[in-house]
N, C-alpha and C positions, 0 to 999 in steps of 0.2 A: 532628556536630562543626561546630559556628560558631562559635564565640568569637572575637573578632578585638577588643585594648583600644585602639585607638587610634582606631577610631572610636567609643568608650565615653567619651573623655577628651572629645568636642566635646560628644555629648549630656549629659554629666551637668552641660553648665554651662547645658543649656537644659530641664530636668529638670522646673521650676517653671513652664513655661509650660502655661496653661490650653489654649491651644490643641492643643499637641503631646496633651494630655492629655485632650481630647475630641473632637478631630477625628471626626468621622462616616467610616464607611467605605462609599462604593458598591462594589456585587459584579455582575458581568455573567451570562450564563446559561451563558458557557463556563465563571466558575468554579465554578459550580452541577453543570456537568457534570465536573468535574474533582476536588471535595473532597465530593461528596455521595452517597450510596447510589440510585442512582436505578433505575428500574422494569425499565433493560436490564446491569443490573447486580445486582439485590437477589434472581434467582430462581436464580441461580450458584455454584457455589462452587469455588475455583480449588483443584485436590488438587495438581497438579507442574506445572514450568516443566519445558521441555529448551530451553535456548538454543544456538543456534550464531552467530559471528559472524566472519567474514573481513575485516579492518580493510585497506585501502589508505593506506598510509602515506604516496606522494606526494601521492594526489589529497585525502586525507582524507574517504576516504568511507567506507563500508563496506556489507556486501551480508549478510542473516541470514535466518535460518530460526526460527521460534519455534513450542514446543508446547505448547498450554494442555492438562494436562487439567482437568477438570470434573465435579463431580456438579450433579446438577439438585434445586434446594429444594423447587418445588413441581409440582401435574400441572399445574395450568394460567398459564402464564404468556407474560411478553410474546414476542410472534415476533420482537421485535431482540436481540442481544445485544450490550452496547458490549464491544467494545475498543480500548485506549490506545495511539496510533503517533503522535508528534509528530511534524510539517511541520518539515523540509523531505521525511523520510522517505515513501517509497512503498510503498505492497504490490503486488506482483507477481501473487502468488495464492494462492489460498485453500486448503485441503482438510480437508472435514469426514469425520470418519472415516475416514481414509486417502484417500476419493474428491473428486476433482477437485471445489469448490463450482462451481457456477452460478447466481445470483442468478436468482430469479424477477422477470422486468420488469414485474410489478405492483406488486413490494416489491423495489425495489432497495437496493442498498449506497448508501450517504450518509454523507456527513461533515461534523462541526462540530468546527472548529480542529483539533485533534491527539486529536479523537473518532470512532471509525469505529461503525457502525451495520448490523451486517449479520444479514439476517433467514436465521432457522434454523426447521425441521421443531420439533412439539411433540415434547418429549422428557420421558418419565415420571418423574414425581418416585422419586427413587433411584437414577438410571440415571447410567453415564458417558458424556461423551460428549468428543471429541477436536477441537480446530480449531487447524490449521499454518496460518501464516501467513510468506507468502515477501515480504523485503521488500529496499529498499535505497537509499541514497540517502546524502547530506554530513548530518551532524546534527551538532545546536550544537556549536559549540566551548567551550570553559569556556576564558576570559580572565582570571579569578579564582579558580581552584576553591582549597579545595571550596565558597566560600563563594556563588561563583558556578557551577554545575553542566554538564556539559559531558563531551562526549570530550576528555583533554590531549596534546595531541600535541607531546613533546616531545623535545631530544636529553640525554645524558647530560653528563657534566663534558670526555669523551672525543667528543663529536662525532656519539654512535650513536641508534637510537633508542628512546625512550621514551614508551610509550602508558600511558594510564589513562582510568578516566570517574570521575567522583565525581557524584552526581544526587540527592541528600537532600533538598531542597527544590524543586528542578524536576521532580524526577520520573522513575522508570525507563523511562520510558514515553518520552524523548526519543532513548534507542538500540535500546530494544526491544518488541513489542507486548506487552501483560500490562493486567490488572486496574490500573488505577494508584492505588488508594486501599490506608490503612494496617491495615484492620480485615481486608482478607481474605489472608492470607497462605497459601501452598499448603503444604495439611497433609502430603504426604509429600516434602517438597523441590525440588531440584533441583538440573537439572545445566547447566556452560557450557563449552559447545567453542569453544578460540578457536584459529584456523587462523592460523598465522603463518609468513615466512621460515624455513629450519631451522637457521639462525642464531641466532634468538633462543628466548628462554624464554617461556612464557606460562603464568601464575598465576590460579586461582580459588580459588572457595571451597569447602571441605569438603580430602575428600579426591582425589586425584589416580589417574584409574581405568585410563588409556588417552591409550598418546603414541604418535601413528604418523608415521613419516615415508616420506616420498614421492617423487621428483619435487623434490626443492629446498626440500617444502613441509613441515612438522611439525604436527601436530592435536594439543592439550592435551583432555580430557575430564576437568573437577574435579565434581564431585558432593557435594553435604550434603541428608544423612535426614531435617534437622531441619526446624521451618518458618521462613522466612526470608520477612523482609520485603525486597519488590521490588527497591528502593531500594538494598539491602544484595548484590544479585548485582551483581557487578566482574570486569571482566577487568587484569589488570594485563602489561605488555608491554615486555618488556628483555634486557639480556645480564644475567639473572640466575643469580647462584650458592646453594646450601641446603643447609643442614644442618641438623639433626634432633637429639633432645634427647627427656626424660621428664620426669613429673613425679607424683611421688608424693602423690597428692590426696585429697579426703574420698570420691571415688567410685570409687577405685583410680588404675591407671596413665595419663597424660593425654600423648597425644602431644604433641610439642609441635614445629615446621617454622618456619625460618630461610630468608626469600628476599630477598636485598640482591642491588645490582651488584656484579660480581666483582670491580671494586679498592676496595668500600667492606668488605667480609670483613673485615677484622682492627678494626678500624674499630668493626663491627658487633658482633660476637665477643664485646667487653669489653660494651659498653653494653646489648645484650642480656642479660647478667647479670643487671638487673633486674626479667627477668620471671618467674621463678620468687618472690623476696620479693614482687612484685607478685600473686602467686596464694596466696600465703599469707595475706595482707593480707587480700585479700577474701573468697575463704572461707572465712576467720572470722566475716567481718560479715554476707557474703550467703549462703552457703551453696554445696554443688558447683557448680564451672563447669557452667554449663547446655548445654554441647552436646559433653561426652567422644566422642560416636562421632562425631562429624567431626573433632575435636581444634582443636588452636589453629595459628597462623600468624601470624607478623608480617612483615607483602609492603614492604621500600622502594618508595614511591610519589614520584610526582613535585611533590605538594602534600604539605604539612603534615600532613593527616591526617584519618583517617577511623576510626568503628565498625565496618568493610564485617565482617559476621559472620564466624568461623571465618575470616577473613584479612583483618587489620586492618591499616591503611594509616599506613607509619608515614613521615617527612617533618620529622623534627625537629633532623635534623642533628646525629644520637650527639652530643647535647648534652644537659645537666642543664636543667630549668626549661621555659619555652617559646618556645622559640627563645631559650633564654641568659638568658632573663627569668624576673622571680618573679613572676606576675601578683598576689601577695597584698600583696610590698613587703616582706614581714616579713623573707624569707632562708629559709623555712622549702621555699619551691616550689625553691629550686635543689637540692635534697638528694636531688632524683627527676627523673627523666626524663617532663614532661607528656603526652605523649603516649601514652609506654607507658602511663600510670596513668590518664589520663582517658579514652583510644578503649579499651581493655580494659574496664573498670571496666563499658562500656554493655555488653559482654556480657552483663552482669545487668540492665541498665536501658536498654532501647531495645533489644538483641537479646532476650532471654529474656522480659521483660515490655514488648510496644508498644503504645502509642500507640493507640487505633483512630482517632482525628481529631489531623491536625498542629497542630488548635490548642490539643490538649492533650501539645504537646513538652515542656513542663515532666518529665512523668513521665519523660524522657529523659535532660533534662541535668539539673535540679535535681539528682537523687538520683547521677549520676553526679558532677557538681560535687563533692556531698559525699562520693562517695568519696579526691578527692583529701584531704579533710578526716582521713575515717577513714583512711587509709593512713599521713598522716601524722602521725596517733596511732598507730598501731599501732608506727612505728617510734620513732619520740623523745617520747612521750607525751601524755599529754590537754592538757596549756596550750600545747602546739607545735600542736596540732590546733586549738585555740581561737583562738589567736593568727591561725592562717593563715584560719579562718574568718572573724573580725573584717576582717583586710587585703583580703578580696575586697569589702568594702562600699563600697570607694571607685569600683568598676566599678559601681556601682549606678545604673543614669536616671533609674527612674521615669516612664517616657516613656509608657506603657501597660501593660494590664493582663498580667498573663505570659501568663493561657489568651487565645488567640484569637478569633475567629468563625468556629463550625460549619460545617461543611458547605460551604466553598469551598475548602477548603485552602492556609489561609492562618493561620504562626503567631503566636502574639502574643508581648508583649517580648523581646528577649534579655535580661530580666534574669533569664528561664529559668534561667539559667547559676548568676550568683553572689548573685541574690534568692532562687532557688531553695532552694538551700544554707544558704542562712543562715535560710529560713523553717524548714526542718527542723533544723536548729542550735535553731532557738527551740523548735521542738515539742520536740527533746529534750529541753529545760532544763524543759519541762511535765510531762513525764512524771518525768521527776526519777528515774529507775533504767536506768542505763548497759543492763545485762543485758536487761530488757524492750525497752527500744531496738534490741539487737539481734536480738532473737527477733522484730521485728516486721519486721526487713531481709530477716530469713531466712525468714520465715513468705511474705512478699511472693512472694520466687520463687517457693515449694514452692506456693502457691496458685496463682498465676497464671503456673505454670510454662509456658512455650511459648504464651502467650495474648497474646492483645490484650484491651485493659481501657479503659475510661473514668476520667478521672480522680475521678469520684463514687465506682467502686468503690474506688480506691487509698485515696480519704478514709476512706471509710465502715470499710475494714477496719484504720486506722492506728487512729480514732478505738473499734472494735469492739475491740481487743486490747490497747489502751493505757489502757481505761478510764473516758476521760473523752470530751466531746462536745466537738469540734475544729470543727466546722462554721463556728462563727464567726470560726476564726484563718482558715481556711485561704480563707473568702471577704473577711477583710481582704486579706493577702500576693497573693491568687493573682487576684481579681478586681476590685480596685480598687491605685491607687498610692499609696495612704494609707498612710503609715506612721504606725500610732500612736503619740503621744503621750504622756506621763505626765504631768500639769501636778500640779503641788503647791504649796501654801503653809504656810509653819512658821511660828509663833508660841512661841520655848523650846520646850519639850517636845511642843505639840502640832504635828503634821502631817496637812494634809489635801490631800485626791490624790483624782485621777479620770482617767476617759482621754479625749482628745481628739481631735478628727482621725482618728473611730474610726466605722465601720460600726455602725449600731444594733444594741445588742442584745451590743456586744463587751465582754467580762468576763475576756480571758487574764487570765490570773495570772503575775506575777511576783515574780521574787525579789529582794531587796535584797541589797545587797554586806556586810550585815552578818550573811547567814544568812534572814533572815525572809522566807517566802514572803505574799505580799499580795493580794489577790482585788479590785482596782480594775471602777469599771463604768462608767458615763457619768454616774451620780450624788456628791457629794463624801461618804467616806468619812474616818475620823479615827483618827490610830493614835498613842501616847506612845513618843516615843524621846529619851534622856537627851541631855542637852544636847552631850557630847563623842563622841554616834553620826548620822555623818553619813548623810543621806537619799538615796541612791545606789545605782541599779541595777545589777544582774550583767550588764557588759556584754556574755555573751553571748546577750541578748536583743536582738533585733532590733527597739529602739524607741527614739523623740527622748523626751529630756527636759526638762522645760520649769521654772523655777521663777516663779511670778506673784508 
């Protein structure tokens, strides 16, 4: 979750600059080691996290314990293995297999930025193998989360205190050590102990295993089976109050947990309502919630709002819209709570199916964008759904391309968000059968259920099940900021049309507002329409029109 329009309202009026729109990017070797699969990285593969975390709330630091496990991919592979602990943080010490490490001072430990490099025994491909890592130290603060990533160290409306971290674009790896890229997520979960005064509540992800209290002191242990990307384990920290709820879904009964401050409860209560139609909504379009055995959660957080899996970060102030706002303009976003609908929604898109390179985020928000789309068809119909599609085009830059560059971690445009949407708004108007549309939403999870994917695979299977070869739409919308064009010229009945401002080889097809589907190419085509039928596209095709 990034979306932020009011920094959207300055770039769309500098949308047309060539510069903004070629600027060259340099990439250094730290982001090579930070968004790329590299050799002390690639013969690994992370099965669980166990986190533990002790936050000091005056000094704002905190002090952790973290446990990778691992299997091993290959027999022979490199003697480093990296892991991810961003500076300011320290490591204390080490232990591989339960036993104390001691670095060989032939092959010592070494670090590059918030990269640590530490050489381990060959270990046989298939084998597990365990490294805890004791750390501790002040780690960033987030001054803007979640848009800027960080621990939020904050007080409540009452004066008490309220912790969180939000880190989706900085990275998990700035409070805890882990794998920090998006493609390896640990296939049997994990779990997060956060030790807190016994005063306060302390909220994870999954389910809730083990609260002990002590000494003054209370230990939470939340745990999920499923696999979860890094990014998505949060500890959330308050005088929170919970209550609990079902829900009767396509894969049986869905737990469902309630965590607000205790004078926002009644508050909560009503506006929370929303989440049960909001799971009807969607599993219709996408199919079962993807993670019934950890169940769901919505955690009051101290920002705006987050995907954070299995306990989603809600910050919208029991308000309709986003923040009180209709980001479409139409009236149609005030009729839902954004937040509920859009950090939910990625439970199917960004939790269930990720990403394996951030700079294919599209696959995240585009398809969640367009949930807020579908939901809002599903409750007040397909032209309320069209409508609110159309109104997200005005948040549109064009500043750059949506996908990013590979392999630094680094993503490309936010028009991820509401280009995204509307690129798939167009694809459906291609496909031209509501029903196959949604067999293709549904088909998405149940394939690439719990996986990380490229976004060649997500094309390759829309374009495989919908019949037609997409290739060329989706490297107009997605890799360049071209919006194509329709240019036509009428002469009475004749009209002649081509597409302009279009990637070689581009042939979408559209529809006219009068019913007739048209197969334009970059060569001029000629079609007879009676003098009193005007030449006008179904605007919910995401294209300029031009007459010469």
């Amino acid at each position: 979750m990034k979306q932020f329009w009011p920094a959207f309202s300055f770039i769309f009026f500098l949308s047309a600059s060539a510069t903004a729109q070629t600027a060259k990017q340099t990439f250094s070797h730290l982001d090579t080691l930070f968004g790329s699969n590299t050799p002390q990285r690639s013969w690994w593969d992370v099965q669980r996290y166990d986190v533990s975390v002790t936050p000091d709330i005056d000094t704002k630091t905190i002090s952790g314990r973290t446990t990778l496990t691992y299997s091993v991919l290959t027999d022979q592979h490199d003697d480093y293995l990296q892991v991810d602990l961003q500076q300011p943080l320290e490591i204390d010490s080490i232990f591989y297999n339960g036993k104390r490490y001691v670095s060989d001072p032939a092959r010592p430990i070494y670090s590059a930025g918030g990269h640590w490099f530490i050489s381990l025994p060959q270990a046989a491909k298939g084998t597990t193998q365990q490294l805890t890592i004791v750390y501790h130290g002040k780690p960033k603060e987030a001054h803007n989360p979640p848009w800027e990533g960080g621990w939020v160290w904050k007080k409540d409306k009452q004066g008490r205190t309220w912790v969180s971290v939000a880190c989706e674009d900085d990275g998990a790896s700035l409070w805890y050590p882990c794998k920090d890229m998006w493609s390896d997520e640990p296939d049997k979960g994990a779990s997060l102990t956060i030790n807190v005064p016994e005063e306060l509540a302390a909220v994870g992800n999954g389910r809730l295993k083990q609260r002990v209290v002590a000494d003054g002191k209370a230990s939470y242990t939340w745990e999920v089976t499923a696999p979860i990307n890094a990014y998505n384990i949060i500890p959330y920290i308050g005088h929170y109050v919970s209550w609990t709820d079902t829900l009767s879904g396509e894969k049986g009964k869905l737990d469902l947990a309630y965590w607000v401050l205790d004078y926002e409860k009644t508050k909560a209560e009503k506006q929370f309502e929303q989440v049960k139609p909001m799971f009807r909504a969607f599993e219709h379009w996408f199919g079962p919630y993807p993670f019934y055995t950890d169940g769901y959660k919505l955690v009051q957080s101290p920002y705006l709002g987050m995907e954070h899996q299995s306990a989603v970060a809600y910050g919208n102030g029991f308000m309709n819209g986003y923040l009180g706002t209709d980001l479409s303009g139409t009236g149609w976003g005030l009729k839902w709570d954004y937040i509920i609908v859009h950090e939910s929604g990625h439970e199917w898109f960004g939790n269930n199916i990720t990403a394996k390179d951030i700079a294919d985020m599209w696959v995240h928000e585009g398809f969640t964008d367009y949930s807020e789309t579908l939901f809002t068809e599903y409750y007040y119909g397909k032209n309320a759904g069209n409508d609110y599609t159309q109104g997200l085009r005005k948040g549109i830059a064009n500043d750059k391309p949506i996908i990013g560059p590979y392999g630094v971690h680094k993503p490309g445009s936010d028009d991820q968000y509401n280009k995204g949407s509307n690129v798939l708004h167009t694809i459906r108007q291609i496909i031209n059968d509501d029903e196959k549309f949604r067999q293709i939403l549904r088909g998405l999870n149940e394939t690439f259920y719990h996986q990380t994917v490229t976004t060649k695979q997500v094309e390759d299977y829309i374009s495989q099940k919908s019949g037609r070869d997409l290739r060329n739409v989706f490297d107009q919308y997605l890799r360049t900021t071209k919006v194509p064009t329709l240019e036509y010229k009428r002469s009475g009945k004749t009209v002649r049309y081509r597409w302009a401002n279009a990637i070689k080889g581009f042939d979408m097809p559209v529809r006219l507002t009068n019913g007739d589907l048209i197969g334009p190419t970059e060569n001029w085509k000629t079609l007879t329409l009676p003098n009193t039928v005007q030449f006008d596209v179904d605007k919910n095709f995401y294209i300029n029109l031009r007459k010469l």
